[in-house]
C-alpha positions in Angstrom: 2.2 -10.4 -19.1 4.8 -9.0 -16.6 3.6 -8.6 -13.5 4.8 -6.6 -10.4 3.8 -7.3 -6.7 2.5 -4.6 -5.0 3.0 -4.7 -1.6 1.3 -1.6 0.8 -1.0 -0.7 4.1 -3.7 1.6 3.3 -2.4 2.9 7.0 1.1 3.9 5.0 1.7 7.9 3.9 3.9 6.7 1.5 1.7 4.8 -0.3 -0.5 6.9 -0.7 1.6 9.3 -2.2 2.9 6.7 -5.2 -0.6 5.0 -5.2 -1.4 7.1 -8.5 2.2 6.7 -10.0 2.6 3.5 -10.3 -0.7 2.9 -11.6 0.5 5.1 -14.0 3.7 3.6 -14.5 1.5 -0.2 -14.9 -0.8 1.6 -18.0 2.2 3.3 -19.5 4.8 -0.1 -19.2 1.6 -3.1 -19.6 2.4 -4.8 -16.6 0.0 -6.2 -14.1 0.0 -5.1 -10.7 -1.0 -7.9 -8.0 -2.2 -6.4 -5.1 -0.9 -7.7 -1.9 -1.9 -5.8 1.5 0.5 -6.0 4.0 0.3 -6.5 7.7 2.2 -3.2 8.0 3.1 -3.7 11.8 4.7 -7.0 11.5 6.7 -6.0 8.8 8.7 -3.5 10.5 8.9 -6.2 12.9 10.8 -8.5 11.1 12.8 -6.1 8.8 13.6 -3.4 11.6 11.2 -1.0 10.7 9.6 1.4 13.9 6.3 2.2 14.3 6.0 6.0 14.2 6.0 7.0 18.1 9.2 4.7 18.4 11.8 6.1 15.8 14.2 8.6 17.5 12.7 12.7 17.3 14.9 13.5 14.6 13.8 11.0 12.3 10.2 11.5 13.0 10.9 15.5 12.3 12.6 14.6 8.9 9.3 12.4 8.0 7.4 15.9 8.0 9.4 17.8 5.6 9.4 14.9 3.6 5.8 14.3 3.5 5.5 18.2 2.4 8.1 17.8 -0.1 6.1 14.5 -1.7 2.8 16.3 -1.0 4.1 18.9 -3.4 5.6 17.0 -6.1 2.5 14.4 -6.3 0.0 17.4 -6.1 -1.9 15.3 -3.2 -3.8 16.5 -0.3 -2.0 14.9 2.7 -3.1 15.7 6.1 0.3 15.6 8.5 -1.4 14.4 11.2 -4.8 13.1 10.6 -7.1 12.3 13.2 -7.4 8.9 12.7 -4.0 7.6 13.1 -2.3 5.4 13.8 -5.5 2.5 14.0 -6.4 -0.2 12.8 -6.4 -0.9 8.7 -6.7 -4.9 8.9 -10.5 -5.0 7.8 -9.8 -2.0 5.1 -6.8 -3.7 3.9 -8.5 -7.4 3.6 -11.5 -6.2 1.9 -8.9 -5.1 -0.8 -7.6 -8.2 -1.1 -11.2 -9.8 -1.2 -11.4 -7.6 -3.9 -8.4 -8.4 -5.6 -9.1 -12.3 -5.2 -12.4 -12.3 -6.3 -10.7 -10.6 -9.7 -12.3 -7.0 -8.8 -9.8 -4.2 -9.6 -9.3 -2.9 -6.3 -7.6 0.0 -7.4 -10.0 3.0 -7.3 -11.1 1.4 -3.3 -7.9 1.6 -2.7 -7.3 4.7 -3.7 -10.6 5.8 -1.3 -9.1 4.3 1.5 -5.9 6.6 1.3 -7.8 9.6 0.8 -10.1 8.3 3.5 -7.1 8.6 6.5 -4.6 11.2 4.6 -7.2 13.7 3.2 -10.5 13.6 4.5 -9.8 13.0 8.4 -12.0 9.5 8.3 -11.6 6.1 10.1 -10.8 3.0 8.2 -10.7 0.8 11.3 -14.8 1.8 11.1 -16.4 -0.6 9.4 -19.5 1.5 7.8 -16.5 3.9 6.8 -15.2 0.5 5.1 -18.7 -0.2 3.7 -19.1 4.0 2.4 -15.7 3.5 0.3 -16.6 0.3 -1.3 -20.0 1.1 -2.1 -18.4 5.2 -3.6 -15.8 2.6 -5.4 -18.8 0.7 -7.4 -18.7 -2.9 -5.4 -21.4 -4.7 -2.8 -20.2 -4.1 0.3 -21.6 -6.4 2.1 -20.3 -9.0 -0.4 -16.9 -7.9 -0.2 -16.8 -7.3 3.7 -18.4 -11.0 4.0 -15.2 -12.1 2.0 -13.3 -9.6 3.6 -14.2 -11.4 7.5 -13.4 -15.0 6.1 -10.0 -17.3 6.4 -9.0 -17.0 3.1 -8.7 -13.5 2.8 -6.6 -13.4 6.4 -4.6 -16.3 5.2 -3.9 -14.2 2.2 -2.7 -11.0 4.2 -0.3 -13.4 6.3 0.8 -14.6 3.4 1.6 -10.9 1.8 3.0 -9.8 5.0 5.4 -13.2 4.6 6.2 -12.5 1.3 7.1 -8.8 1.9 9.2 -9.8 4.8 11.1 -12.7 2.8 11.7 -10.2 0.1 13.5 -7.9 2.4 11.0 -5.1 2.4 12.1 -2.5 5.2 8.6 -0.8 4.7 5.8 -0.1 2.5 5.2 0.6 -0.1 7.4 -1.7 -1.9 7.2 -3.0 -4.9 9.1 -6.5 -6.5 10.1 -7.2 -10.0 11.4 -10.4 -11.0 12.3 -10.8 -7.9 14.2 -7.4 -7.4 12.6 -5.0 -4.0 12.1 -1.8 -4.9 11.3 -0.2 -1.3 9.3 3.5 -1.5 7.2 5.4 -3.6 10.7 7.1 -5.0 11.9 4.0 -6.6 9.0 4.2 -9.4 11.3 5.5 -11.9 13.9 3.3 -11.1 11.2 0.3 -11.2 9.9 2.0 -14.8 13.8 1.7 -16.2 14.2 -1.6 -14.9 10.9 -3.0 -16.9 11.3 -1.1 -19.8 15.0 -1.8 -20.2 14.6 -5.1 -19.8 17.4 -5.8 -17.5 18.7 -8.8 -15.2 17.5 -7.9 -11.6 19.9 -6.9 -9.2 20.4 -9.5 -6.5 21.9 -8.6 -2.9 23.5 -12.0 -2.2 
């Protein structure tokens, strides 16, 4: 099966907002989506990304009428400045990739966790806020916040964040196909046309 690497921060807008597309792009196109939670922070790092309080005013006024604009077309609730933001998603993103690695679908937790920060004004750095969305998404919590807490999930979010930075990922969400980054929750289509058509990846060196 074709797979496609999914790289994302349940702390990223963006990700939200194409969180529900491309799992409707994966149905409609049979391809497997790996999960791989990103250390969203040392990302930008690397691949000269800003936080959000250090981009220049204009840009951080443009990020606004695009999260309206995206709001709109997805049909999401978004909260432009939710309460609890920026913080801390490390524990919320490893027990998705506990999830994940204990061959769980993740997906509908992940989905909670978005909604959680962008829609509903709650704290994901909170760990019974953690707990609440696993238990809503059907899984043990305590299980998967045991695994969650343990070396190999943090190896494995090092090892996303690596991968996503090695893959030339400015930001998240970002998505990789044979290779080929597809950066933003825009490029869906364009990652859509490049699995159904079947075509050689575009390389940049």
């Amino acid at each position: 099966m074709v797979a496609v690497d999914y790289y994302f921060s349940l702390l990223s807008p963006y990700a939200y907002l194409g969180h529900a597309a491309v799992l409707a792009m994966a149905r409609d196109t049979g391809v497997a989506l790996v999960y791989r939670p990103v250390r969203i922070f040392e990302l930008f790092a690397a691949n000269g990304g800003l936080p959000l309080g250090q981009r220049a005013p204009a840009r951080q006024r443009y990020r606004l009428l695009e999260l309206q604009r995206w709001r709109a077309q997805r049909g999401l609730p978004l909260n432009l400045q939710p309460r609890h933001f920026p913080v801390d998603p490390s524990l919320a993103d490893r027990a998705a990739i506990a999830l994940a690695d204990g061959g769980a679908d993740p997906s509908r937790y992940i989905d909670g966790g978005f909604r959680a920060v962008w829609a509903e004004d709650r704290d994901i750095a909170d760990r019974d806020v953690v707990a609440d969305l696993l238990r809503d998404a059907g899984h043990d919590a305590r299980a998967v916040l045991a695994a969650a807490d343990g070396e190999a999930a943090a190896s494995s979010y090092q090892a996303n964040t690596a991968a996503a930075i090695a893959a030339d990922l400015p930001g998240l969400p970002g998505y990789v196909h044979q290779g080929e980054a597809f950066w933003g929750q825009d490029r869906i289509e364009q990652l859509r046309d490049a699995i159904v058509g079947r075509r050689a990846p575009y390389i940049s060196d």
